[in-house]
N, CA, C and O of each residue as an XYZ file, in Angstrom:
856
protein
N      53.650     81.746     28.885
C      52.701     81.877     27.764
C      52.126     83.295     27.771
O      51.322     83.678     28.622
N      52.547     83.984     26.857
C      51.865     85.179     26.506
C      49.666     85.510     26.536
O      48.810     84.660     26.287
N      49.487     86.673     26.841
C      48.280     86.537     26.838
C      47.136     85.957     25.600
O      45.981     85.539     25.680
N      48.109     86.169     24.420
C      47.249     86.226     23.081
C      47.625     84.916     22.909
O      46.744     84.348     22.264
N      48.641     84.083     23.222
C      48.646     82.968     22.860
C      47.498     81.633     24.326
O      47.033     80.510     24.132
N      47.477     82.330     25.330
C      46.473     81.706     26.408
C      45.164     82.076     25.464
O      44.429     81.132     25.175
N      44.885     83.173     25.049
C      43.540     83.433     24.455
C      43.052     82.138     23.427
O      42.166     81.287     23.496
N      43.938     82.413     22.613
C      44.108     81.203     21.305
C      43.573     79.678     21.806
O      42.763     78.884     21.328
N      44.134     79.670     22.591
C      43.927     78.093     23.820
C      42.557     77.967     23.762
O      42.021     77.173     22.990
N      41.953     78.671     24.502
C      41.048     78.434     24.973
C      39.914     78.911     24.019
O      38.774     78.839     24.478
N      40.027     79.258     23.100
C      38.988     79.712     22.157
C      38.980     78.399     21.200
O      38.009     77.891     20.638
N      40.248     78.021     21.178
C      40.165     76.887     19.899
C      40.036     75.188     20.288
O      39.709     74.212     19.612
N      40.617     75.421     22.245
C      40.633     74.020     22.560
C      39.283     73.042     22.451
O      39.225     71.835     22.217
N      38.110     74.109     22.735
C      36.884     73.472     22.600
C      37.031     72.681     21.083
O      36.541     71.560     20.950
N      37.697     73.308     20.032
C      36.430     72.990     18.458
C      37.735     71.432     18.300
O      37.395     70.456     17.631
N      38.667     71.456     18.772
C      39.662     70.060     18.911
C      39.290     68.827     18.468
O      39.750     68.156     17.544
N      38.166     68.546     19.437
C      37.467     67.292     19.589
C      36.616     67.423     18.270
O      36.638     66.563     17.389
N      35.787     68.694     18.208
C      34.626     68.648     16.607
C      35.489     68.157     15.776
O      35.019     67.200     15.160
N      36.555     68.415     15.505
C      37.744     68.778     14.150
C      38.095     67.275     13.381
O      38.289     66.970     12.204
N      38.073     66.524     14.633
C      38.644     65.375     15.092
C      37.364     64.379     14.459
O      37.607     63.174     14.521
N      36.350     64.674     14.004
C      35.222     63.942     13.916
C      34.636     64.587     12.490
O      33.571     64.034     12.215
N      34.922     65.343     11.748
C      34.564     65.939     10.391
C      34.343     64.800      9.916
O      34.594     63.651     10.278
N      33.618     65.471      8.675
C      33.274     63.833      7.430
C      34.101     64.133      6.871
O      33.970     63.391      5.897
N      35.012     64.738      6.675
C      36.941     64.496      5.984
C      37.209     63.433      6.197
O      37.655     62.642      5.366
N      36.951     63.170      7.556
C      38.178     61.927      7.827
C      37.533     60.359      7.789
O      38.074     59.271      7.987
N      35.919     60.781      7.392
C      35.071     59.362      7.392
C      35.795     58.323      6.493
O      35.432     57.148      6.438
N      36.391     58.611      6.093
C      36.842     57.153      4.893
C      38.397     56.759      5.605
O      38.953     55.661      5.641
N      38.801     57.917      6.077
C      39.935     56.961      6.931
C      39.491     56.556      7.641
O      39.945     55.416      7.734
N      38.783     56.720      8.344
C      38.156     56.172      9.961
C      37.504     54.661      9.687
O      37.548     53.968     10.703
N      36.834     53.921      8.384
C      36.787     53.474      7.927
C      37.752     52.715      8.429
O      37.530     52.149      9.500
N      38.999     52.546      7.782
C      40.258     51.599      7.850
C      40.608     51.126      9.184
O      41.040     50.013      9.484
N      40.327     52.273     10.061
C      40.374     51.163     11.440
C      39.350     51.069     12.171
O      39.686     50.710     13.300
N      37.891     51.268     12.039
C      37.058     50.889     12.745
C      36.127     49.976     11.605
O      36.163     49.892     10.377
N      35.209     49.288     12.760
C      34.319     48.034     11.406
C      33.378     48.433     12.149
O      33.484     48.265     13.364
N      32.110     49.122     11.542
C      30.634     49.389     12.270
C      29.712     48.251     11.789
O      28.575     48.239     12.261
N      30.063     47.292     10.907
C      29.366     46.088     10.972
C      29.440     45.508     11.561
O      28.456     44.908     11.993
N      30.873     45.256     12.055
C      30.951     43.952     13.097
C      30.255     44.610     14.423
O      29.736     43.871     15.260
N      30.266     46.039     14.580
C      29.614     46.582     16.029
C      28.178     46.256     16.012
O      27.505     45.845     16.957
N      27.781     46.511     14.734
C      26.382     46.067     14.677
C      25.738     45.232     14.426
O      24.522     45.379     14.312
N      26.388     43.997     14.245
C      26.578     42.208     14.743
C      26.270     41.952     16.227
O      25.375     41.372     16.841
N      27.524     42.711     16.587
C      27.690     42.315     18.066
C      26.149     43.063     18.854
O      25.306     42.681     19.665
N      26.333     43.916     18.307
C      24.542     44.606     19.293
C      23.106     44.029     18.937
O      22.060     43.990     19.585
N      23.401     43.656     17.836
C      22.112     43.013     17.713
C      21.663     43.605     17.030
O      20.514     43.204     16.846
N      22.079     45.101     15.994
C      21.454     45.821     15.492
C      21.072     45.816     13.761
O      21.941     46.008     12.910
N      19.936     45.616     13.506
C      19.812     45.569     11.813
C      18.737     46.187     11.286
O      18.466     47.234     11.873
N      18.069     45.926     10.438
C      16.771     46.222      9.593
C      15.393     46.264     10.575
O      14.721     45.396     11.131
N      15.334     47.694     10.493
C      13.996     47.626     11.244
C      14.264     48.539     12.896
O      13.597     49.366     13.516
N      15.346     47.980     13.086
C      15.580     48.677     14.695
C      15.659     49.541     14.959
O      16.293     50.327     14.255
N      14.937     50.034     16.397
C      15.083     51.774     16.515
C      16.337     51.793     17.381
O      16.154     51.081     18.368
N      17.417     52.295     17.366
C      18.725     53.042     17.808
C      19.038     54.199     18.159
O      18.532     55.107     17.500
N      19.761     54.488     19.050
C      20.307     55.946     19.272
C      21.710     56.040     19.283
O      22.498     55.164     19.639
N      22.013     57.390     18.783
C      23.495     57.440     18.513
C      23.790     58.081     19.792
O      22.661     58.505     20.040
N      24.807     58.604     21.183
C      24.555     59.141     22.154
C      26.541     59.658     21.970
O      27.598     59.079     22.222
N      26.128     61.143     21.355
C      27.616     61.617     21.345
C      27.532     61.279     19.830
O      28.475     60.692     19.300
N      26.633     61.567     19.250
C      26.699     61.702     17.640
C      27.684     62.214     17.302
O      28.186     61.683     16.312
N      28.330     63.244     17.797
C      29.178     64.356     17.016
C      28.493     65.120     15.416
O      27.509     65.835     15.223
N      29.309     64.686     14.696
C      28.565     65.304     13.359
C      28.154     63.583     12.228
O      28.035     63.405     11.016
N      28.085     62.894     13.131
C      27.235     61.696     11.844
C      27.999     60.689     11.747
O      27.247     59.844     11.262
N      29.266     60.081     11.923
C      29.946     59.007     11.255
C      29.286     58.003     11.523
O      29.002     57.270     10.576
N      28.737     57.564     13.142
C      28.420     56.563     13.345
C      26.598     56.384     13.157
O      25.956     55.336     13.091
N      26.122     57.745     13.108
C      24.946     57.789     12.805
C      24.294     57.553     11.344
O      23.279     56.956     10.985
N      25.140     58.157     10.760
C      24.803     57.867      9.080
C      25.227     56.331      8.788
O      24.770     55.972      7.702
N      25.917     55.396      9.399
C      26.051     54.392      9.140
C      24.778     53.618      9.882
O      24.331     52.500      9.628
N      24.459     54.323     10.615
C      23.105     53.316     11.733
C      21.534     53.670     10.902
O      20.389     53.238     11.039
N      22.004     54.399     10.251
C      20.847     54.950      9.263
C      20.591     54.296      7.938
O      19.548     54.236      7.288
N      21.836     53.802      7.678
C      21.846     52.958      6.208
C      21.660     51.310      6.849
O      21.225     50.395      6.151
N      22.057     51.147      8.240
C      22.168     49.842      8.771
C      20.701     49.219      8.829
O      20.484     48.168      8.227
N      19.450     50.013      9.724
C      18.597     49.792     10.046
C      17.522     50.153      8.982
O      16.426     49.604      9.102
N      17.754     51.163      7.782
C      16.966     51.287      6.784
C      15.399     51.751      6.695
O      14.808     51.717      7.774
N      14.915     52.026      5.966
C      13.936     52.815      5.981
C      12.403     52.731      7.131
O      11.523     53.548      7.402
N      12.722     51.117      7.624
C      11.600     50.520      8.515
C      12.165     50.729     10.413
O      11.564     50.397     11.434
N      13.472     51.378     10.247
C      14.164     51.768     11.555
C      14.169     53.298     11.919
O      13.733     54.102     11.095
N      14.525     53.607     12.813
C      15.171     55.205     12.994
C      16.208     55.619     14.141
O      16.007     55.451     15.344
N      17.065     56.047     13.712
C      18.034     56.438     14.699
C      17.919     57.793     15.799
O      18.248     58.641     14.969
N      17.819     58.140     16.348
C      18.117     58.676     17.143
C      19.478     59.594     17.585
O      20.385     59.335     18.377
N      19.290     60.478     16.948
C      21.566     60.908     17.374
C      21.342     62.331     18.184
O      20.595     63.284     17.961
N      22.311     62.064     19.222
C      22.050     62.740     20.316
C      23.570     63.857     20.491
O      24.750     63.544     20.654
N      23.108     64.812     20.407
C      24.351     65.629     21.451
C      24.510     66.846     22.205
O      23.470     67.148     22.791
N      25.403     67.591     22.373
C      24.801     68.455     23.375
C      25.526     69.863     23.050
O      25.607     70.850     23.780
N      26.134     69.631     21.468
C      26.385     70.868     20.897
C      25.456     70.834     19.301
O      25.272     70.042     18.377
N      25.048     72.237     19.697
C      24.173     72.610     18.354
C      25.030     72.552     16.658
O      24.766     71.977     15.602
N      26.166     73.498     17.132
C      26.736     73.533     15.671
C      26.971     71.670     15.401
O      26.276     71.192     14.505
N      27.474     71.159     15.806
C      27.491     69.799     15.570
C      26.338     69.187     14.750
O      26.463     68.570     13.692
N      25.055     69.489     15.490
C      23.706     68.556     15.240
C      23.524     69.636     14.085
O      22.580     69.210     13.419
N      24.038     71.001     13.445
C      23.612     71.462     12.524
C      24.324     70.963     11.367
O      23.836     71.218     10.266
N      25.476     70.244     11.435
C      26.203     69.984     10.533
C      25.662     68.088     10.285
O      25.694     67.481      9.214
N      25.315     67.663     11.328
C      24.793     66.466     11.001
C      23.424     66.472     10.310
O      22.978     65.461      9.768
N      22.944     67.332     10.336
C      21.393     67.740      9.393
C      22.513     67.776      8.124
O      22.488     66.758      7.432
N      23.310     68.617      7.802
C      23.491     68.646      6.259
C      24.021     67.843      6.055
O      23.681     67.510      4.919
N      25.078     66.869      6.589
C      25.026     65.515      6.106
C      24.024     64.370      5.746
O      24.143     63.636      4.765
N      23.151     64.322      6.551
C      22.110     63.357      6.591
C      21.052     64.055      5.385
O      20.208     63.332      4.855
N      21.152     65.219      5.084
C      20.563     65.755      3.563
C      21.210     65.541      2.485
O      20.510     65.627      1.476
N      22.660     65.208      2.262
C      23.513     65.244      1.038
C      22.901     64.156      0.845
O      22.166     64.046     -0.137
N      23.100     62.965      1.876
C      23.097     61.603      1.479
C      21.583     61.444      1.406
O      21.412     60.369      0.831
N      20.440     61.960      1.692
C      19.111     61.947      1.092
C      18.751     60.607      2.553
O      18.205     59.547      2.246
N      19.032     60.812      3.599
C      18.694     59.412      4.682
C      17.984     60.286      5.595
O      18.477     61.060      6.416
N      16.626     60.036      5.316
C      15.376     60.760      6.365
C      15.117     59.943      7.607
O      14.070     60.181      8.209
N      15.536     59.462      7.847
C      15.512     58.472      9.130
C      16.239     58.048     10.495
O      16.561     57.043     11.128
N      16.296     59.506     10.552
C      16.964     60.265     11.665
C      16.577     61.284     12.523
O      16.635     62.430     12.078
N      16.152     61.088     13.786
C      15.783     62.144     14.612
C      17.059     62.541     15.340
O      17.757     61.757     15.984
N      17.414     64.526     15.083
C      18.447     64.675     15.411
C      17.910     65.943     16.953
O      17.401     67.057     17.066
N      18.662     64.392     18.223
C      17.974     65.575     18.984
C      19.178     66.404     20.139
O      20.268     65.862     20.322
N      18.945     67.296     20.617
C      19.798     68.451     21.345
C      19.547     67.684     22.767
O      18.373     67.625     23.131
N      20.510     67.110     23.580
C      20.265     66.545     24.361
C      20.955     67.562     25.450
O      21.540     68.604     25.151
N      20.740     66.976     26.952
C      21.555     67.908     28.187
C      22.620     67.603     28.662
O      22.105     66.626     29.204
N      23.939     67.512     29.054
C      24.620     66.521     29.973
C      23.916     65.532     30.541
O      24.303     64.365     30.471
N      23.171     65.769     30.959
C      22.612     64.183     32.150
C      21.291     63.908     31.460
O      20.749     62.923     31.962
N      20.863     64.243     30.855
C      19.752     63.656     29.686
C      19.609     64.046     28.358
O      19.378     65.143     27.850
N      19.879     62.387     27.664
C      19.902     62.654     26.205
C      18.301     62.808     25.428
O      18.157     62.900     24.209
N      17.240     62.812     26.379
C      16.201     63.221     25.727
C      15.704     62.288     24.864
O      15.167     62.831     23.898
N      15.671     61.014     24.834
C      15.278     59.131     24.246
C      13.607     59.415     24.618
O      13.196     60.049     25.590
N      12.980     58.914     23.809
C      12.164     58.497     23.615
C      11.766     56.835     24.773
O      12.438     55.823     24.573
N      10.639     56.839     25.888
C      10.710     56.136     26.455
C      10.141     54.581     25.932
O       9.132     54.472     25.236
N      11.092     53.229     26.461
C      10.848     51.667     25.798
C      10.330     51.914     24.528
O       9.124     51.760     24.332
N      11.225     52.346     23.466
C      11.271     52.798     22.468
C      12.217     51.737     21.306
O      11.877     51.061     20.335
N      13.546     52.011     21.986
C      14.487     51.675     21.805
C      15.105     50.232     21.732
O      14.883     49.464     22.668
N      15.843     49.841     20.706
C      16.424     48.561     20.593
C      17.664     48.335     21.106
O      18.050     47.339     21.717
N      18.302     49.384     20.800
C      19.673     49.736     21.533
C      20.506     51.223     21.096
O      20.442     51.978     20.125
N      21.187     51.196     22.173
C      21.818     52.679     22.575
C      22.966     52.554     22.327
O      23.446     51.581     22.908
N      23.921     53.303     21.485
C      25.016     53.336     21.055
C      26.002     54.667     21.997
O      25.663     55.840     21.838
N      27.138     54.340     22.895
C      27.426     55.433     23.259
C      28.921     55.529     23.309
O      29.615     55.655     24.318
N      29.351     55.442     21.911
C      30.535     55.944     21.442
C      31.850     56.958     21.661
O      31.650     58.044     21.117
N      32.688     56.895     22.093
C      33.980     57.798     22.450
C      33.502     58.799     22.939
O      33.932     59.919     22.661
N      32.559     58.596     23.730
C      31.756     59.655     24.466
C      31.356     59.460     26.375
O      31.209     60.499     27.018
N      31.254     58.439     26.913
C      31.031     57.778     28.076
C      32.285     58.256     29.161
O      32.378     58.252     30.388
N      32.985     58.574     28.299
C      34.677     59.216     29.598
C      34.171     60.381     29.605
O      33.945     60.344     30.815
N      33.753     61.496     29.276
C      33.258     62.893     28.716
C      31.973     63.022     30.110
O      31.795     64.060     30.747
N      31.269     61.825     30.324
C      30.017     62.110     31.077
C      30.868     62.137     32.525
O      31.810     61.474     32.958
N      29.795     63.597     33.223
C      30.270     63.669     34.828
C      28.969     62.468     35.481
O      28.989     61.603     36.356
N      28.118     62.884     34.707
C      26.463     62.232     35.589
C      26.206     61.205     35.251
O      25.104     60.798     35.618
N      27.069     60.268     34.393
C      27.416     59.109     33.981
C      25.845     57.796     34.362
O      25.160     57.049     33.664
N      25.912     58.160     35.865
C      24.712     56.786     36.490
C      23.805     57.250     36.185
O      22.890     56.483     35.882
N      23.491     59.129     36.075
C      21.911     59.539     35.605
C      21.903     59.204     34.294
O      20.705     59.007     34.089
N      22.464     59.016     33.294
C      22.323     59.122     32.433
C      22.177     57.965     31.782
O      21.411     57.883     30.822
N      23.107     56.619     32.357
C      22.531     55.388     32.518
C      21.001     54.921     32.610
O      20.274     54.237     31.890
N      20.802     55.781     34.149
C      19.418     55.358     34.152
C      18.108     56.099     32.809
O      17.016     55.554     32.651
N      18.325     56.739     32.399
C      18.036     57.300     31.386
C      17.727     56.383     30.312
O      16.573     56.218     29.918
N      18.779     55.752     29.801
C      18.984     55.075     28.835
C      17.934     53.851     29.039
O      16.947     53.575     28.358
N      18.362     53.321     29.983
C      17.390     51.973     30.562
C      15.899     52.268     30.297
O      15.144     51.445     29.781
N      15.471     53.712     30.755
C      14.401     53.832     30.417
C      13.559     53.994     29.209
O      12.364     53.823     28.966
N      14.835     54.473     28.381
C      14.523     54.383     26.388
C      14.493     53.277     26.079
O      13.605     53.058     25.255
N      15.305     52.078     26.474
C      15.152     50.822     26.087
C      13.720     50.429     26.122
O      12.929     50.798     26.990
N      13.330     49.345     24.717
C      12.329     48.148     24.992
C      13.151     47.106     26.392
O      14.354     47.044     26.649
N      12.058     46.435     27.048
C      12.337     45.078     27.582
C      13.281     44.529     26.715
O      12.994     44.532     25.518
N      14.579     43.955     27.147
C      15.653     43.154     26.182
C      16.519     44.205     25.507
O      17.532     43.754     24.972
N      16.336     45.423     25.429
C      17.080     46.201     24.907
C      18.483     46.343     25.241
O      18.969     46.113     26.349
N      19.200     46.803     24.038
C      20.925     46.290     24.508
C      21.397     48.253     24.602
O      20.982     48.997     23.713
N      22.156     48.741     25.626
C      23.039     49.380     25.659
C      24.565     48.663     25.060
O      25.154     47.632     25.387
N      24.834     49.597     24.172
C      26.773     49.273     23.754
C      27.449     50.369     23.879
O      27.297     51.394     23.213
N      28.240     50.172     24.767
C      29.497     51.492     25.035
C      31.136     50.792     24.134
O      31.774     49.757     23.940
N      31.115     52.254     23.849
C      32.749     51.803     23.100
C      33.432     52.870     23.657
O      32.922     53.960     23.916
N      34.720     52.521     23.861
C      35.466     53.491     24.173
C      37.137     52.869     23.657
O      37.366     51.947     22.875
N      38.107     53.723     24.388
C      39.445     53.652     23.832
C      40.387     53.818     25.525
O      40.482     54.675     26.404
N      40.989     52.289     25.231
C      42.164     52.495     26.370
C      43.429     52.676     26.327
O      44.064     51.755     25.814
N      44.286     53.992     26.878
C      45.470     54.065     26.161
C      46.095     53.657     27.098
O      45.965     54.116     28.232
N      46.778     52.846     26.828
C      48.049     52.174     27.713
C      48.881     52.762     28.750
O      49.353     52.168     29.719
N      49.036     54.202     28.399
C      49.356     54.786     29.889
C      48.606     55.045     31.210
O      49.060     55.624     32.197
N      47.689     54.650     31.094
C      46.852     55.041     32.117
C      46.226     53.815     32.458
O      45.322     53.736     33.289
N      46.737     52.770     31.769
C      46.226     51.814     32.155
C      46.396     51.377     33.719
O      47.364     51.714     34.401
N      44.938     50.300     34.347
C      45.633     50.100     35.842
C      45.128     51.545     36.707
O      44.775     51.540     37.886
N      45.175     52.468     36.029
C      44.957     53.895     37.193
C      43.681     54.411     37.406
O      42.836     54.066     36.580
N      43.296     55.220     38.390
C      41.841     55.433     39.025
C      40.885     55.721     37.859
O      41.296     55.281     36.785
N      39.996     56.201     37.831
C      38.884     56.376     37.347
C      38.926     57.582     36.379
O      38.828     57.817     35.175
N      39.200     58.455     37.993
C      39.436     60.089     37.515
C      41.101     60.419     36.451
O      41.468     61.135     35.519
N      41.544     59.573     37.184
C      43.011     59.760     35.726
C      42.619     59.264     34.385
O      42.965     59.690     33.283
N      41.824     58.274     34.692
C      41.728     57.796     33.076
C      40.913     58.987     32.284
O      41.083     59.258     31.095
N      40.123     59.552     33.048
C      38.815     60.331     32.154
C      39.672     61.819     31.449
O      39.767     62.385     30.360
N      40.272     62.005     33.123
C      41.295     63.439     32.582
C      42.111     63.338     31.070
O      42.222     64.169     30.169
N      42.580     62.074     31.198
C      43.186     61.671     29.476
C      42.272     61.235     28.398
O      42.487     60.621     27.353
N      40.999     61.801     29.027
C      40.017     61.385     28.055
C      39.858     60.164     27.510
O      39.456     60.056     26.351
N      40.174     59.014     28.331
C      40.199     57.207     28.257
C      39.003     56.930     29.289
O      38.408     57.778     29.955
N      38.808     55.664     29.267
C      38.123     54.613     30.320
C      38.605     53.455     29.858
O      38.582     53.048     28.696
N      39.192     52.764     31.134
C      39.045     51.102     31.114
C      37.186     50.643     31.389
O      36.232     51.169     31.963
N      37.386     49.609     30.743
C      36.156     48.795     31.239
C      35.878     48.572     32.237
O      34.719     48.712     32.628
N      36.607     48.252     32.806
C      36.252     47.448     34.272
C      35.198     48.481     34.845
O      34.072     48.164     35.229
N      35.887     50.160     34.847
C      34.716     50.661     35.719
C      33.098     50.676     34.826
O      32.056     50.890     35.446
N      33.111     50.440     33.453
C      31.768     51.057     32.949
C      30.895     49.311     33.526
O      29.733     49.148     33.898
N      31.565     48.695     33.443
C      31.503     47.042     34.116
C      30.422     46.901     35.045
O      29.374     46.267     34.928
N      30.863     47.607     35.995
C      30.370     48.168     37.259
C      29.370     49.148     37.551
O      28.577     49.159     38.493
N      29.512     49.959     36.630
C      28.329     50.960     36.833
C      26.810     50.005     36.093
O      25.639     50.055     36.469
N      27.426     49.197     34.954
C      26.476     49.018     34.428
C      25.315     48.088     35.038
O      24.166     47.869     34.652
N      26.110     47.590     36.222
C      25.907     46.082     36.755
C      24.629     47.194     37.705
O      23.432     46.914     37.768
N      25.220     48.342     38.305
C      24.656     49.414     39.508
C      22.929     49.821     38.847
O      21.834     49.821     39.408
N      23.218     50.039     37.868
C      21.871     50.250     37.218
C      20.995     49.422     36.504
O      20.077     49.800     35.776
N      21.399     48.038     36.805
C      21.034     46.735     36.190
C      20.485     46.149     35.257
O      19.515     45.434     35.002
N      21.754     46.853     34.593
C      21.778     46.138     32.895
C      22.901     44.607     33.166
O      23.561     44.472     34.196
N      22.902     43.820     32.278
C      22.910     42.726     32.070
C      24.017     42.252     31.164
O      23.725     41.852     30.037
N      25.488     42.274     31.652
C      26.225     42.301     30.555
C      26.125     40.825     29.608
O      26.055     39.708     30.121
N      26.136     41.151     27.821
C      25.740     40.039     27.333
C      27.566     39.827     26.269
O      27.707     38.723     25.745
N      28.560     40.706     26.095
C      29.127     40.885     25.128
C      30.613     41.861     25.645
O      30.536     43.034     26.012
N      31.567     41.275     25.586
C      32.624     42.317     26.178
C      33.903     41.929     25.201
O      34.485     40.895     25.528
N      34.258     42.418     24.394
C      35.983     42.381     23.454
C      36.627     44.156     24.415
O      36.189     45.256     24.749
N      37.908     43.326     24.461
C      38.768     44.276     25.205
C      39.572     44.623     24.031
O      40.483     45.387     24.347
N      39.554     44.372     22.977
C      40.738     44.821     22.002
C      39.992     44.042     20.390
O      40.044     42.960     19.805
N      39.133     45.802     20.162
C      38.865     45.603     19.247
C      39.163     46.520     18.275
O      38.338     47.009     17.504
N      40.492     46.788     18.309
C      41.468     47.407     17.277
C      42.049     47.993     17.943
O      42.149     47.915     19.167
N      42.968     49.314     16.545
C      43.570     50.318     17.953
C      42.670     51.577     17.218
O      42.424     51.681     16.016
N      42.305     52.390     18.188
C      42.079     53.985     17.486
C      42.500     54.894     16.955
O      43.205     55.692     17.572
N      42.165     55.077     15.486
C      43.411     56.276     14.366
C      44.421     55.513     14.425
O      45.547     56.006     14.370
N      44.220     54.047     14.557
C      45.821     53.120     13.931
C      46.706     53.351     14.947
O      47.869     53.089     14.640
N      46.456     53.940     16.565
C      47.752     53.815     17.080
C      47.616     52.798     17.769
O      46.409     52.630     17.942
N      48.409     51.748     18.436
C      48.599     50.825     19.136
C      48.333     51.395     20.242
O      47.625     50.544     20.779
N      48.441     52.584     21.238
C      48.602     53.004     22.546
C      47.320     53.166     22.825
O      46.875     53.289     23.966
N      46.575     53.173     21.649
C      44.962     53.149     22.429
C      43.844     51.728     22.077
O      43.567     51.169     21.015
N      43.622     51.610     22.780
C      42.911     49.917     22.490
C      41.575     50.243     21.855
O      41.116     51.385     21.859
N      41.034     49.317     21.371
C      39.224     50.056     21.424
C      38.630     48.773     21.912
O      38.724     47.626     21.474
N      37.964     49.298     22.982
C      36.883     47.575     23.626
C      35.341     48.385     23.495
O      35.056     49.565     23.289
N      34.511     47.159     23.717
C      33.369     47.312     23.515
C      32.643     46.815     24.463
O      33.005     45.677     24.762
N      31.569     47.295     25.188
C      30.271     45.973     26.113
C      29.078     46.217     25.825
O      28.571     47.327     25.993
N      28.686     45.568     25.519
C      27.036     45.400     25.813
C      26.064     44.229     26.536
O      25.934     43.009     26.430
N      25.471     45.289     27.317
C      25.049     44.567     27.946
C      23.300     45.227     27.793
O      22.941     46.284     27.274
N      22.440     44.118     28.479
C      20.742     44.096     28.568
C      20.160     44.501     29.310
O      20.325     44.216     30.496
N      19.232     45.346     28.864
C      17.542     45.715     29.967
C      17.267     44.304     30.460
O      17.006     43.480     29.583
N      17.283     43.885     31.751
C      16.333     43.097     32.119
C      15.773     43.426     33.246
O      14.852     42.747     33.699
């Protein structure tokens, strides 16, 4: 690999993942994910305070914003600026004031403490190194009864393999978030291992857990 083409790499590999999450692709994304049924399963509706954790630029936040409605507020968290600047001008087109958009750290998303109804932490949980701090974190934004829901995506090759292989492919099986969650003693209430596939491919699963503050 030539030098100008290593340069290219690494200047552009970061914006990959942003690219991947534009409101271009919100209406396909649509077709294979259902954020109602996620927000069935969490418990989440009219009135509830939520956090988005790994907002990116809004898909799942602008939907938690129309979900919970003017007597709720979301919370959307991340830990790149241009991102949270582009989720401000979304959340202005669509005129939805009911959103605190905050700049969080790696190991703290900066929640508001027993606040919270539940924590949303979306295709984002393989990405965390400080994973248990940040857990405990969360627990502490929760009300009493409050639900953490992690979603993520398992791709079939890596299925079965350590921890650290799955994350390098940017996956997690359940089993380990299972475990951590049990470590910081949340309360699992809710687990689908195959709740679609992600971007329509079969090789990646999408499961879900949530589990409780108690």
């Amino acid at each position: 690999m030539n030098y100008l083409l290593k340069f290219l790499v690494l200047v552009l590999l970061p914006t990959i993942g942003f690219a991947q999450y534009s409101e271009y692709d919100w209406s396909e994304r649509d077709t294979w994910m259902n954020p109602s049924d996620i927000f069935e399963k969490a418990g989440i509706k009219k009135g509830s305070f939520v956090a988005d954790i790994g907002c990116h630029v809004g898909y799942l936040s602008v939907h938690l914003a129309k979900e919970v409605g003017k007597g709720g507020r979301v919370f959307a968290v991340d830990v790149r600026e241009d991102r949270l600047e582009s989720l401000k001008e979304n959340l202005k087109t669509r005129a939805l004031n009911n959103v605190n958009v905050v700049l969080g750290d790696y190991n703290n998303p900066k929640l508001p403490m027993e606040t919270l109804d539940a924590v949303v932490i979306m295709d984002t949980y393989h990405e965390m190194e400080d994973y248990m701090t940040i857990l405990k974190h969360v627990k502490v934004a929760l009300k009493s009864g409050g639900r953490i829901v992690i979603i993520e995506k398992l791709k079939s090759r890596i299925k079965g393999k350590s921890r650290d292989i799955q994350t390098d492919a940017h996956s997690l099986g359940s089993k380990y978030v299972k475990r951590e969650l049990k470590k910081v003693g949340f309360k699992l209430t809710y687990e689908n291992n195959d709740m679609g596939d992600w971007e329509n491919d079969s090789d990646k699963v999408i499961w879900m857990l949530v589990a409780k503050k108690i």
